[in-house]
C-alpha positions in Angstrom: 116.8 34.8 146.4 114.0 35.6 148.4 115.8 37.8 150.9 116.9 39.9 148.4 113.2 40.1 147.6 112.4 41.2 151.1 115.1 44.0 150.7 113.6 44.9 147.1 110.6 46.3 148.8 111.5 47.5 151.8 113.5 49.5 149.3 110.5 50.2 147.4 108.5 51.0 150.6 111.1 53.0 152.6 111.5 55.3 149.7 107.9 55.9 148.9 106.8 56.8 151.8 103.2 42.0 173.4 101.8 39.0 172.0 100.0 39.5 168.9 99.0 36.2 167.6 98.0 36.8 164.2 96.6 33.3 162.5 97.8 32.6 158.6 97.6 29.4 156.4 100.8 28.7 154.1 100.3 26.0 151.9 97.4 24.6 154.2 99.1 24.8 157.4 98.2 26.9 160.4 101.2 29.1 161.7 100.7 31.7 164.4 102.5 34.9 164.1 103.6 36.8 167.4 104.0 40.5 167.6 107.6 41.8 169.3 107.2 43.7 172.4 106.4 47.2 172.6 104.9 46.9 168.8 100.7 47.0 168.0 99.5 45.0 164.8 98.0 47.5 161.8 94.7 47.4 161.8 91.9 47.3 158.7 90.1 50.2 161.0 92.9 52.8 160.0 93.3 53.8 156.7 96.9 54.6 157.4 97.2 51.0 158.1 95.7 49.6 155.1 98.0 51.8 153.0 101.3 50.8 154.5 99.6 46.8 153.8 98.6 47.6 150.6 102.0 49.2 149.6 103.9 46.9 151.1 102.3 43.9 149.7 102.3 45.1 146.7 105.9 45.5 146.2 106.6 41.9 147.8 104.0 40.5 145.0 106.1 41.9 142.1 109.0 40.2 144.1 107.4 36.7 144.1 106.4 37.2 147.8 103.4 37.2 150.0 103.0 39.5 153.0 101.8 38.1 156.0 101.8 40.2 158.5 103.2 43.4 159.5 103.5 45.5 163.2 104.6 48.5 164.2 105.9 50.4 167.4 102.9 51.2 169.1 103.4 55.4 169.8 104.9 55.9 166.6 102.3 53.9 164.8 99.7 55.8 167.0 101.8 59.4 165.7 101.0 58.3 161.9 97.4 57.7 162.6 97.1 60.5 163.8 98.8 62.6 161.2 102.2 63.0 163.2 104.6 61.4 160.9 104.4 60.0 157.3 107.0 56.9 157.8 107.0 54.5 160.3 111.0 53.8 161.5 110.5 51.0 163.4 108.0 47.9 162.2 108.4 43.8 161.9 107.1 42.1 158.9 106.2 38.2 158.5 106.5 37.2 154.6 107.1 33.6 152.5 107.6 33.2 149.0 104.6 32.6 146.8 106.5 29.6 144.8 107.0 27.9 147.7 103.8 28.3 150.1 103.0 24.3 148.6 106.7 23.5 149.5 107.4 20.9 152.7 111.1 22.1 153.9 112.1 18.7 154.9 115.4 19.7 156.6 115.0 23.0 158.3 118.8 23.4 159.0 119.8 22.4 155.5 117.9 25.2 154.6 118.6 27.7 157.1 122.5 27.1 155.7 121.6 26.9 152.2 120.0 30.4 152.9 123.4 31.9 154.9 125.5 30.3 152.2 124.0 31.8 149.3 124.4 35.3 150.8 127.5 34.6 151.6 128.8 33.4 148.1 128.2 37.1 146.9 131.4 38.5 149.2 129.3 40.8 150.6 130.8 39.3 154.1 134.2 37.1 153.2 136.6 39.6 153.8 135.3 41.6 156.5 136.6 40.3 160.7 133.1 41.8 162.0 129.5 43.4 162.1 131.3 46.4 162.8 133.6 46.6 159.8 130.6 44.9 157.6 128.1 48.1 158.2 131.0 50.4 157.6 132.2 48.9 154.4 128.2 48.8 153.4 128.0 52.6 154.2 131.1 53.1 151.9 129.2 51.3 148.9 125.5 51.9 149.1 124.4 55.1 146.8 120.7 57.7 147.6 117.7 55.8 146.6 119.6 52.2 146.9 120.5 49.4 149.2 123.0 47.4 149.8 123.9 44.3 151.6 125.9 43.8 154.3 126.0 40.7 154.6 125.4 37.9 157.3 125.2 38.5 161.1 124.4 35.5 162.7 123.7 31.8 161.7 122.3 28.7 164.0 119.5 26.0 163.6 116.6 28.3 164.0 117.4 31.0 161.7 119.7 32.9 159.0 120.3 36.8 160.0 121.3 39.1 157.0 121.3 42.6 157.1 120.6 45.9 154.8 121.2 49.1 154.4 118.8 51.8 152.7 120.6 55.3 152.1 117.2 57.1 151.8 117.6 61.3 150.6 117.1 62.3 154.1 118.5 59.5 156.3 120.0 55.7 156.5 117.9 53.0 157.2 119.0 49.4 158.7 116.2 46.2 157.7 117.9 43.0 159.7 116.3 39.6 157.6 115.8 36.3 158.7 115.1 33.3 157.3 113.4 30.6 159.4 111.5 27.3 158.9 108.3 26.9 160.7 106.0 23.4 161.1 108.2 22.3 157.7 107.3 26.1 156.2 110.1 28.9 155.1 109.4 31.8 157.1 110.6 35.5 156.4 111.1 37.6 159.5 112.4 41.4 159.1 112.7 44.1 161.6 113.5 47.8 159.8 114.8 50.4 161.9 116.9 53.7 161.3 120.1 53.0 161.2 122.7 54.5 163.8 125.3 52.4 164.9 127.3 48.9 165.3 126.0 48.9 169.1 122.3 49.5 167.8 122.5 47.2 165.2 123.2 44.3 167.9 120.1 45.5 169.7 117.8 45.6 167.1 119.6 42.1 166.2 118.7 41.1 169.6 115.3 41.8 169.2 115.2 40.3 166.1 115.9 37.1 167.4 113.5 37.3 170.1 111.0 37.2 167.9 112.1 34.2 165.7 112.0 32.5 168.9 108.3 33.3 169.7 107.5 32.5 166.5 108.9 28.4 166.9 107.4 29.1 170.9 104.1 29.8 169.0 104.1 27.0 166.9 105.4 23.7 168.8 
């Protein structure tokens, strides 16, 4: 599944290391991609920049995945150009599967609940009353230098919201997915962020959905 791609390499990313209005073709059609606020795009003029984009696509190319775009905070991607920090902790990224780049999603919300439905078939959210009790039992599971699902947070007719968790050596780190259908193209929509709480985890949720819903404001 290609969220479970997603999560492969923020995995393989996290452990190795505003209106934006960025312009990509999938499959021939035009999609605008907006920037959430308070983040700044990566740029090909830092080479910090083209790192994290070559890392990142990289690992989403062994997954079957294409990167499309990626954005950051804006002061802490300004501390890593500058040499201030290695990681970034808080960036969006914009990715579609190769395989189906040609593909023309003819029912959005059939997919957007094929997507939820096949996350939830693996249990990872069946048992469990609420986001709260989802993260904990996620905590409980996940194992240094792994992820683990949590499971579904939120489902209606624009988008699918799953979430991670990444136990890195030094801290925990939250990646909230989406899956959304844009102009009859899937859409991946991730927001990565270290992970403290339930509470925070509905704000960075929050945010997350703003940003789905630029992306279908973009494109109508």
């Amino acid at each position: 599944m290609h969220i479970l791609r997603i999560g492969a390499a923020f995995l393989a990313l996290a452990v190795a290391s505003g209106a934006w209005a960025a312009e990509v073709t999938i499959g021939g059609v035009p999609i605008t991609l907006p920037v959430p606020a308070g983040f700044c795009e990566l740029s090909a003029d830092h080479s910090s920049d083209i790192r994290m984009q070559t890392d990142f696509g990289g690992s989403l190319e062994r997954t079957g995945s294409r990167l499309l775009a990626i954005s950051a905070d804006c002061r802490q991607l300004a501390d890593r150009r500058a040499g201030k920090r290695l990681v970034l902790d808080d960036y969006a990224v914009f990715g579609t599967t190769v395989a189906g780049m040609n593909r023309v999603v003819a029912s959005p919300k059939g997919y957007i609940h094929e997507a939820c439905a096949g996350l939830r078939a693996q249990g990872a959210s069946s048992q469990v009353p609420d986001i709260k009790s989802m993260l904990e039992g996620a905590l409980a599971r996940v194992k240094v230098d792994s992820q683990e699902l949590v499971g579904v947070l939120a489902e209606d007719d624009t988008a699918c919201y799953a979430a991670f968790i990444l136990k890195a050596r030094h801290k925990t780190m939250l990646m909230l997915f989406s899956s959304a259908v844009v102009k009859s193209k899937a859409i991946d929509v991730s927001r990565h962020a270290d992970y403290r709480d339930a509470d925070a985890t509905l704000g960075v949720l929050a945010k997350l959905k703003d940003t789905v819903e630029a992306l279908y404001a973009a494109n109508k």
